[in-house]
GUDOLUM-526778 format. One line per field, with one value per residue (C-alpha): residue number from 0; residue in one letter; x, y, z negated. Coordinates in steps of 0.5 Angstrom, whole numbers. Example, Ala and Ser with C-alpha at 12.3 -4.5 7.8 and 13.67 -1.06 7.14 Angstrom:
n = [0	1]
res = [a	s]
u = [25	27]
v = [-9	-2]
w = [-16	-14]
This chain:
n = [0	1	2	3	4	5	6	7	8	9	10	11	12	13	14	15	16	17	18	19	20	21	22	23	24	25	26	27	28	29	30	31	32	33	34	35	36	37	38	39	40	41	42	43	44	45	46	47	48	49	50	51	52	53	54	55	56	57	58	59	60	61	62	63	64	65	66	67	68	69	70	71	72	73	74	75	76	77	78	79	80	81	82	83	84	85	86	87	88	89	90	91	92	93	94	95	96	97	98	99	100	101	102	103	104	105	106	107	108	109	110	111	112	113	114	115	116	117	118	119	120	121	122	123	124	125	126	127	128	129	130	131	132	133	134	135	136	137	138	139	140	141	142	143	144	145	146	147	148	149	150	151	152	153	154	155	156	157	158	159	160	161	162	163	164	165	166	167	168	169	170	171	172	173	174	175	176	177	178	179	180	181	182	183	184	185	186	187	188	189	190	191	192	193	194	195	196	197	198	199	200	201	202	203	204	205	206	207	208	209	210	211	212	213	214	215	216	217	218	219	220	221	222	223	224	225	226	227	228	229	230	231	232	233	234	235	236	237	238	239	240	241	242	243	244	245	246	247	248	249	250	251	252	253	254	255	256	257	258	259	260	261	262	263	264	265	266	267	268	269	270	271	272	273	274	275	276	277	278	279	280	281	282	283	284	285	286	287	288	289	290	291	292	293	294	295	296	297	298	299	300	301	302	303	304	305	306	307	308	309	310	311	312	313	314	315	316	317	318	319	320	321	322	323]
res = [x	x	x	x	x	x	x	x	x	x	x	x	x	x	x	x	x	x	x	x	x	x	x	x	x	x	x	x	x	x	x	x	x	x	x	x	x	x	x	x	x	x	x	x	x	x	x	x	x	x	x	x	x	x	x	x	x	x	x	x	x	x	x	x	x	x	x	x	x	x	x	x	x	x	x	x	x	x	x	x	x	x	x	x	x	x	x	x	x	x	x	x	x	x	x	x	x	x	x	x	x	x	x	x	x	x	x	x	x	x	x	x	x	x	x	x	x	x	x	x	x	x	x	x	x	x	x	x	x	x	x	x	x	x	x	x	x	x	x	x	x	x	x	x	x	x	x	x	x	x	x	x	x	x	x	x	x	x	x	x	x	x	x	x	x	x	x	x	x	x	x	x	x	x	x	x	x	x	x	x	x	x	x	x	x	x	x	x	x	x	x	x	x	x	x	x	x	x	x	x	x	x	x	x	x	x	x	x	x	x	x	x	x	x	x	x	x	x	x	x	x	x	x	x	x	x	x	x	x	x	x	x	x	x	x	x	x	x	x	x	x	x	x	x	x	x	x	x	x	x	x	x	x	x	x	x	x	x	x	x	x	x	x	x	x	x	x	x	x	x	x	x	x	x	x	x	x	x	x	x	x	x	x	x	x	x	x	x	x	x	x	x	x	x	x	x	x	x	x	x	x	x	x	x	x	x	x	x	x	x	x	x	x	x	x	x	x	x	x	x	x	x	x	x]
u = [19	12	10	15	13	6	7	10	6	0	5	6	-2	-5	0	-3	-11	-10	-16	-21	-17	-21	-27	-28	-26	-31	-36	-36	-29	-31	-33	-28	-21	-19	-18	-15	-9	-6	-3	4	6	11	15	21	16	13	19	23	18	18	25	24	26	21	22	21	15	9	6	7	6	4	4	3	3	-1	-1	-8	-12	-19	-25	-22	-15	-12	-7	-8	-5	-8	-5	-7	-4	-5	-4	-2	-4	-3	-6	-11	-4	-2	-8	-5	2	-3	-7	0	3	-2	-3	4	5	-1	3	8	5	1	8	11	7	1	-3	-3	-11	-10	-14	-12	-15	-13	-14	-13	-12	-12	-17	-18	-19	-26	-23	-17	-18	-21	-18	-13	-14	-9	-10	-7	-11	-14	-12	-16	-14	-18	-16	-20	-19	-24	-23	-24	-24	-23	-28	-33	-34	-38	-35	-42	-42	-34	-35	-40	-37	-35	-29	-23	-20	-26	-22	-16	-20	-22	-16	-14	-20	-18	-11	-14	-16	-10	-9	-16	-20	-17	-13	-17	-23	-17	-15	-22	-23	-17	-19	-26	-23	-18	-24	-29	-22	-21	-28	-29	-26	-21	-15	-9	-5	-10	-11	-4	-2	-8	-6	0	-3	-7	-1	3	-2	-6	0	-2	3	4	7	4	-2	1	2	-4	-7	-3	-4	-12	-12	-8	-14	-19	-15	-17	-14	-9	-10	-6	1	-1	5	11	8	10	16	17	14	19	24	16	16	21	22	15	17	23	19	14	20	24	29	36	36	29	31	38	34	28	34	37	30	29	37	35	29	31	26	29	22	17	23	24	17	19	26	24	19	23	27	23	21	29	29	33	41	42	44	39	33	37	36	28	28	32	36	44	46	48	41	39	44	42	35	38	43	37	32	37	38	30]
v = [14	11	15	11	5	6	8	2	-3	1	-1	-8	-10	-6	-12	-17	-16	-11	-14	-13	-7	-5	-8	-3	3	1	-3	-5	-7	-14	-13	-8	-11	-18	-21	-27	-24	-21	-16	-12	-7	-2	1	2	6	10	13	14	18	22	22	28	26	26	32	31	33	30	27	21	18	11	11	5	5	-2	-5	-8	-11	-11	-16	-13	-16	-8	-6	0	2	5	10	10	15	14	20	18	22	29	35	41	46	41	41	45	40	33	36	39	32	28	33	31	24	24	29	24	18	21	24	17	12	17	11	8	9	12	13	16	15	19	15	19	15	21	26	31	26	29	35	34	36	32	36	40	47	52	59	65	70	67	60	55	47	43	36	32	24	20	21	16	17	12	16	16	9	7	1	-3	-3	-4	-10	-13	-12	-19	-15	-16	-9	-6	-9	-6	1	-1	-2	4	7	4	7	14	13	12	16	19	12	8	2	-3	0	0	-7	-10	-6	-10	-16	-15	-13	-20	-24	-22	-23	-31	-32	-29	-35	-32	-34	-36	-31	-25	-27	-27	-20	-16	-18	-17	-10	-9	-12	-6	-2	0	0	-1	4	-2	-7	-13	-11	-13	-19	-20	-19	-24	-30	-28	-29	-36	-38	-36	-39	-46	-48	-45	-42	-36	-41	-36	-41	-40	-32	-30	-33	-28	-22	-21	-15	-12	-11	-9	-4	-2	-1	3	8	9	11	15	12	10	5	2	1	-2	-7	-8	-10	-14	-18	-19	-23	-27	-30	-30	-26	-27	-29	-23	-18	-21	-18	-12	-12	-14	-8	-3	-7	-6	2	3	9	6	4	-2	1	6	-1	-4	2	2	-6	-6	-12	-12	-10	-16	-19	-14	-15	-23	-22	-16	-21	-26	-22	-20	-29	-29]
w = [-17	-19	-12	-8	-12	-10	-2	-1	-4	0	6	3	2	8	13	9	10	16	19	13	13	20	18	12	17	23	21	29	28	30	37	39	36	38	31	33	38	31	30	31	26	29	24	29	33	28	25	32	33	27	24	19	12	6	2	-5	-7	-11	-4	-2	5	7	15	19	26	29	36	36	42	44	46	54	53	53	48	43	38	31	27	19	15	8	3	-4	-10	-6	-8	-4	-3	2	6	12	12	12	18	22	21	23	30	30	30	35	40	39	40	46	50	49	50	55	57	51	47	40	34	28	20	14	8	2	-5	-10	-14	-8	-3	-2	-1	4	12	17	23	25	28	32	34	37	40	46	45	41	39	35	33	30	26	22	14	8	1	-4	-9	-3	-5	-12	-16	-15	-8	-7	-14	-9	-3	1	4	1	2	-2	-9	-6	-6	-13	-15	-13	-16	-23	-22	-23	-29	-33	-38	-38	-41	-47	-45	-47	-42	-37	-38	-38	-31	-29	-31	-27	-21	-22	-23	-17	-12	-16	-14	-8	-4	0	3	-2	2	2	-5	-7	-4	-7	-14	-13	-10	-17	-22	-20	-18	-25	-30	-38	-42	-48	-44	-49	-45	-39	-41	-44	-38	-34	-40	-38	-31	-31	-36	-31	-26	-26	-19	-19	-14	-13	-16	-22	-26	-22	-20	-28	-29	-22	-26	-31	-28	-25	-33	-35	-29	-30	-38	-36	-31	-37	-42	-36	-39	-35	-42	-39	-32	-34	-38	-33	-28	-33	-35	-28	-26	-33	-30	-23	-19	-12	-9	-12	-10	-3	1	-2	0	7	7	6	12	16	15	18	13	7	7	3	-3	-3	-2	-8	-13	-10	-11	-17	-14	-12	-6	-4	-4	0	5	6	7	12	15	15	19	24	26	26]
């Protein structure tokens, strides 16, 4: 579950600074893409391209297929295939799956410029593959793709970082640490991580989406640290900028949620859902719920379950995409 939590908040924050997301991964992204054209995010694409269902396995998968365009008019398409908290045994299936993604995506659309990046988010990111190689007796294939590690980069460059996705990777960096440093030290990375992106002057929206990505991302085992944490950043949020007010009264089925898994108890699930309906959770759920949506991979009762909302939550946000 905490897997699956984590590939969609990947898929959710990476919509939201694509753009920054780009300018972290090529440093000549500003002179190659067409920022101001936007963006298109072709999630039915993608998963007609690769229909498989996922296996249960500790690997999770965050995949984005994006129309871009570059300072020439032309469309291209970017392929990023973040890997969550994957192992070295896999190293041979992540670089197969990347192969095949790109096969299809080349057979389809053959005209249609590709590059692919691997992202990987867990402790052997450094170790994973940057290439896929084939060979029987005299035949030989090779293909490569660029690979980041979120351990590739160090806290006080990501700290110090004007772009916005580097807290993101920092935030990330900082979910590792769970478990490993005392709670204490884990929140006041949390808070710190808070306060760069408060200070940073960036838009409310990105700000709003990367929090969210850092709420659900780094999770305390006390949940009073959680909600310490949230009282701590509504005091440094003198502004209001990120509407931090009407954002905790939408918090209360995270926490319970976020307590139920911690506990792997269906009791704590039941109760994370029953917080959630007391307070009235329908904006915080809508973005997650629209996202599964939009992966086509999930009936309705399967995206309730994962959101822990009713079925027909999901299917009025269904039906109302569908009008749009």
């Amino acid at each position: 579950m905490k897997h699956r939590k984590s590939d969609i908040l990947w898929k959710v924050v990476m919509e939201e600074v694509f753009d920054d997301l780009l300018r972290f991964i090529f440093p000549d992204a500003d002179k190659i893409y067409d920022m101001e054209r936007g963006f298109e995010f072709l999630e039915k694409e993608l998963a007609e391209m690769y229909p498989k269902p996922e296996k249960v396995t500790a690997t999770r998968y965050a995949d984005k297929l994006v129309k871009v365009f570059n300072r020439k008019g032309k469309e291209e398409w970017v392929l990023l295939h973040v890997e969550i908290q994957g192992d070295t045994s896999k190293r041979l299936q992540f670089s197969e799956r990347m192969y095949e993604y790109f096969v299809r995506i080349r057979a389809r659309h053959p005209k249609t410029p590709v590059s692919a990046v691997a992202i990987f988010t867990g402790q052997y990111g450094k170790n994973m593959p940057d290439r896929y190689t084939y060979e029987y007796r005299s035949t030989r294939l090779t293909y490569e793709y660029p690979t980041i590690s979120i351990l590739d980069f160090p806290d006080k460059e990501l700290e110090e970082s004007d772009n916005p996705f580097a807290l993101v990777v920092l935030a990330a960096k900082t979910s590792l640490l769970e478990g490993k440093i005392p709670e204490k030290a884990l929140f006041e990375r949390k808070v710190l991580i808070a306060k760069k992106l408060l200070a940073k002057g960036y838009s409310t929206r990105k700000i709003r989406a990367i929090f969210v990505f850092l709420e659900s991302y780094v999770l305390f085992k006390d949940s009073k640290m959680n909600r310490n944490f949230r009282k701590e950043i509504k005091s440094q949020d003198k502004n209001d900028i990120m509407g931090i007010d009407e954002y905790l009264k939408q918090e209360g089925k995270k926490e319970g949620l976020a307590e139920g898994i911690k506990k792997g108890m269906k009791k704590g699930m039941e109760k994370g859902i029953e917080k959630g309906i007391e307070k009235g959770q329908e904006n915080s759920s809508r973005l997650f719920v629209e996202n599964l949506l939009k992966d086509g991979n999930f009936s309705v009762a399967k995206i309730a379950s994962l959101a822990n909302v009713t079925v027909e939550f999901v299917s009025k946000i269904k039906n109302g995409l569908k009008v749009k």
